[in-house]
N, C-alpha and C positions, 0 to 999 in steps of 0.2 A: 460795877460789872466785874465778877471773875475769869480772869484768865489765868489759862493752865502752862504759859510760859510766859512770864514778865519781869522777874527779877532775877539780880546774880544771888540776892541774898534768900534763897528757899531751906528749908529746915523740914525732914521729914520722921515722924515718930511710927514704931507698931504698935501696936497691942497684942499680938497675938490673937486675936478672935477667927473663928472660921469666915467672916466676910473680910475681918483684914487679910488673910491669907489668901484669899481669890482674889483679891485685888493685889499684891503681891505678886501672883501667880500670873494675872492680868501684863503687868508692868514689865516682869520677866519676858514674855512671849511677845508682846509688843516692840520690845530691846534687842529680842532676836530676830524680830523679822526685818527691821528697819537696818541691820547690818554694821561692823562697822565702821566708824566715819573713816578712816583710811582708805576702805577698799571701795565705798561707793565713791569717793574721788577719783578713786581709780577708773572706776565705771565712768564718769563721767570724764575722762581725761582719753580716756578712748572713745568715747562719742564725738569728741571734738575731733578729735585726730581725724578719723573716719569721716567726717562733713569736711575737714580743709581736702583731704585728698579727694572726694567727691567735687569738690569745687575747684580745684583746679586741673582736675581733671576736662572741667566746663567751661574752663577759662579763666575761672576767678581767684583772686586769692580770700583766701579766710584765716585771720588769725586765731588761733582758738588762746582763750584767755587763760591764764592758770586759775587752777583749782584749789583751795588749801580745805583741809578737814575739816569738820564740824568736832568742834570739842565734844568729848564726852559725856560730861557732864552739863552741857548744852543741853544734847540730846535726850540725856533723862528728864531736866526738867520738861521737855518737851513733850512729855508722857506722865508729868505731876502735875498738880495743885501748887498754884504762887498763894506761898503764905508766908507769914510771919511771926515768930513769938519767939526767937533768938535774942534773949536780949541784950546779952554781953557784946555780942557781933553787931547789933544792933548801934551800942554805945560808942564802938571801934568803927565800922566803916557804912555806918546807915544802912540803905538800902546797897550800896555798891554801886551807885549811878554814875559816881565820879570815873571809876575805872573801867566801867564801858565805854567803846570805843563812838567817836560820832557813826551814824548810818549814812554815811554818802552813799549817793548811786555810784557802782559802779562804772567808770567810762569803759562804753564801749569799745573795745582793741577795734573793730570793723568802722566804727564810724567815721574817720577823718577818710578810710578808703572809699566808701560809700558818697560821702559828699564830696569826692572828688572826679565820680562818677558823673557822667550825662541824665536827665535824667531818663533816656531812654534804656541806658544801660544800668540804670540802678534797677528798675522795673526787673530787669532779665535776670539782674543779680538774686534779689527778691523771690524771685521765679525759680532760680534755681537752688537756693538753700530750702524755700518753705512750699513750692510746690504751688499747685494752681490757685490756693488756698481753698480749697474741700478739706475736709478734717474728718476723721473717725473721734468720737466720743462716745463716753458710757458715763450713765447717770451716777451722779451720787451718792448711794446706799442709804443716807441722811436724807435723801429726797430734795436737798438744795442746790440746786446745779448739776454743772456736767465739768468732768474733766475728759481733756481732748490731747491731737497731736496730727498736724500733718500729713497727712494722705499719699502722699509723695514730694518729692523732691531732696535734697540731698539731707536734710533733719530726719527723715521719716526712714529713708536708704540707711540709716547709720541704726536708727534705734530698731528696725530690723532688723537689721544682722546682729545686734546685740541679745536683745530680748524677745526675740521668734515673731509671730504673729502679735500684729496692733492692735487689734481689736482685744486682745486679752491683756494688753498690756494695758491700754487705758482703763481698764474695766478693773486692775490689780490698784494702777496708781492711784485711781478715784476713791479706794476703801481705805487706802494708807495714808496719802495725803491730807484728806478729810477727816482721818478719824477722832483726832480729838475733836472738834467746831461740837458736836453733840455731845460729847462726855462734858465739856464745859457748858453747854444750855442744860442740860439736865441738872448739872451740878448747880448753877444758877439759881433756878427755879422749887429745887428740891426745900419741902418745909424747916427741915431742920437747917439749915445753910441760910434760909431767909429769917429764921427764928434768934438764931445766932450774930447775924449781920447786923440786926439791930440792934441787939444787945450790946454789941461790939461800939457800935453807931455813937451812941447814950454814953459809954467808956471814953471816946473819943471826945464827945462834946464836953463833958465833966474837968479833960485836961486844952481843953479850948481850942479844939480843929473842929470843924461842922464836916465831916465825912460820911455819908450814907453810905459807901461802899469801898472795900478795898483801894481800889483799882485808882479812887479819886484820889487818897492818900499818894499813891505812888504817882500820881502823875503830876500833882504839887509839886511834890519833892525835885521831880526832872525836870520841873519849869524852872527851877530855882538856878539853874546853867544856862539860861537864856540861851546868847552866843555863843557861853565858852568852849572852848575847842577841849575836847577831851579825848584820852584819859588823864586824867590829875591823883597826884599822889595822896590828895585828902581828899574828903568830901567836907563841901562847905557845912554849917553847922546847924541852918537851918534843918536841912535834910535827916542830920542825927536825930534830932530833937523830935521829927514826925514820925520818924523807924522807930524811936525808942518808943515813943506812947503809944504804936498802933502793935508793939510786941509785947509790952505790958497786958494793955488789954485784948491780946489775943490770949495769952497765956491767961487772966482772969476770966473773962468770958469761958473759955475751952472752942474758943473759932476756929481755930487752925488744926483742931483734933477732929472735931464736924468735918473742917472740910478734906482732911483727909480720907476720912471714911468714909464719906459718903461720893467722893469723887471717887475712889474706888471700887464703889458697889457700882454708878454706872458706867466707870470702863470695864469690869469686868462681863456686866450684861450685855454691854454692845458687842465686846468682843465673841462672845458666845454667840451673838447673830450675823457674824462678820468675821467667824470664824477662817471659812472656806476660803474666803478674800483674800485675808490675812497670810492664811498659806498659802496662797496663790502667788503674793510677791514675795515672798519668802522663796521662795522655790525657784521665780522667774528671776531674781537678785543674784540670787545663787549661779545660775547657771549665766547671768549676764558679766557678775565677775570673772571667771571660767575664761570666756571669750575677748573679756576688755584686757585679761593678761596675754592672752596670747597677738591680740592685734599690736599690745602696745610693743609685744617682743619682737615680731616682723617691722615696725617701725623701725624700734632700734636699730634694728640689722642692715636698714636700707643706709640708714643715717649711717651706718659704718664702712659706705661702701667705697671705694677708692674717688679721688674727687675728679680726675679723668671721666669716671664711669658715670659720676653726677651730673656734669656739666655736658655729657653727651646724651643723656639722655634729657637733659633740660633741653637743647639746642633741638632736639627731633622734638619735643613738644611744642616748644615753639614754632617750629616749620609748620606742624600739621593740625595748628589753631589760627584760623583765620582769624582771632578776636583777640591774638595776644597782643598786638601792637597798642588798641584803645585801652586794654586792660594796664600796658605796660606807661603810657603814657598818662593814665589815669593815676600812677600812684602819687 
């Protein structure tokens, strides 16, 4: 299976051909509409703000969790073809599995407040972050799904006053979020990519790994860390050993130059039909940044307000919330 974000270790070539250059051009407007990783943290660190003050406003408290950026070069592979035919880098640090970090779930900052909740009061909590749960969504542009959001309650209150009307915002987020899943099935499915794969396949089997497809390569490779806790300053050696023959024979094949190009002819087509979309969040980003710096400024400013003035105005919210005592004994 190919996918279009999988490894640290991605290598990208041109050609200069006018289909490389649309897909180029593809990549480009793609990078621009997705913002960035700084400031969409940003955005989302005033959404959070915006929901704790909505909730305790309600009675509740809400931690909002820290945000840290999405690397940069994250993000573009995020918008490329995972491939390989590096093979110096290959010889030096495999695929890169080692210095990724493990995926743990996030612990929820809310959770231990929530389970300490009744659960008559968790329901209310619940109620009050995400609303009756009625959702507005808009389908997928890909035709797979829908992406949604909250109808009301203090989630939907925040992403409102951020990015205007909901109904266009799910409708921006559904073309953006989604847009690779189809650049990567097309890419998939496309002959020359399937014609190549196998070629590659045969390369593969000749230096004694049985891999039909990329994807099974790299995921060898990351079984090979079973438990270990990573990131680790080497990668174990097996791993070398599977990146180095799958960059050989990408580089003898010509696999990773197929899939370049050809994964670029269909982002550049989709984006042509999903254009409008496209600029849609682009535009709706834009002006959600705008508004996430100035909420987060009025935050600052309260936070800087004399602590007499804080704790006086704590004491009247709590006078004039019959629910702060369960709330406060809740924590």
């Amino acid at each position: 299976m190919f996918t279009a974000c999988f490894s640290l270790l991605v290598s990208y070539a041109s050609t200069g051909t006018p289909e490389r250059q649309s897909g180029a051009d593809s990549f480009t407007a793609l990078i621009s509409a997705y913002g960035d990783p700084k400031d969409n943290a940003l955005i989302q660190k005033a959404e959070s703000t915006l929901v704790a003050n909505c909730m305790r406003r309600r009675g509740f408290r809400y931690v909002a969790g820290s945000v840290k950026p999405r690397d940069k070069e994250d993000v573009q592979r995020q918008f490329r073809p995972a491939t390989n035919d590096d093979i110096e880098t290959s010889r030096r640090e495999g695929y890169g599995i080692h210095a990724m970090p493990d995926k743990q779930a996030q612990a929820d900052p809310n959770g231990d407040y929530l389970k300490a909740l009744s659960a008559d009061r968790r329901k209310l909590w619940l109620r009050a972050h995400r609303g009756t749960g009625k959702t507005i969504s808009a389908a997928v542009p890909s035709g797979s799904g829908s992406y949604g959001t909250p109808s009301s309650g203090c989630l939907a209150q925040a992403r409102q006053a951020l990015y205007g009307n909901l109904n266009s915002y799910v409708t921006a987020q559904a073309a953006m979020k989604t847009f690779n899943a189809p650049v990567t099935a097309a890419t998939e499915s496309d002959p020359e990519v399937v014609k190549v794969m196998r070629q590659w396949s045969r390369c593969m089997a000749r230096r004694g790994f049985q891999f039909d497809e990329w994807e099974e390569a790299h995921k060898a490779a990351s079984e090979l860390y079973g438990e270990i806790r990573r990131p680790l300053p080497e990668p174990v050696p097996q791993e070398i050993e599977i990146a180095v023959a799958d960059a050989e024979c990408s580089a003898e094949t010509g696999k990773s130059a197929v899939e370049r190009t050809r994964y670029s002819y269909h982002q550049a087509k989709l984006l042509k039909e999903q254009e409008a979309q496209i600029n849609a969040y682009r535009k709706m980003r834009e002006r959600a940044l705008a508004k996430a710096k100035d909420v987060l400024g009025k935050h600052a400013g309260q936070k800087r307000q004399p602590r007499s003035r804080q704790c006086a105005d704590c004491t009247k919210g709590m006078r004039s919330n019959s629910s702060w005592r369960d709330v406060r004994n809740a924590r």
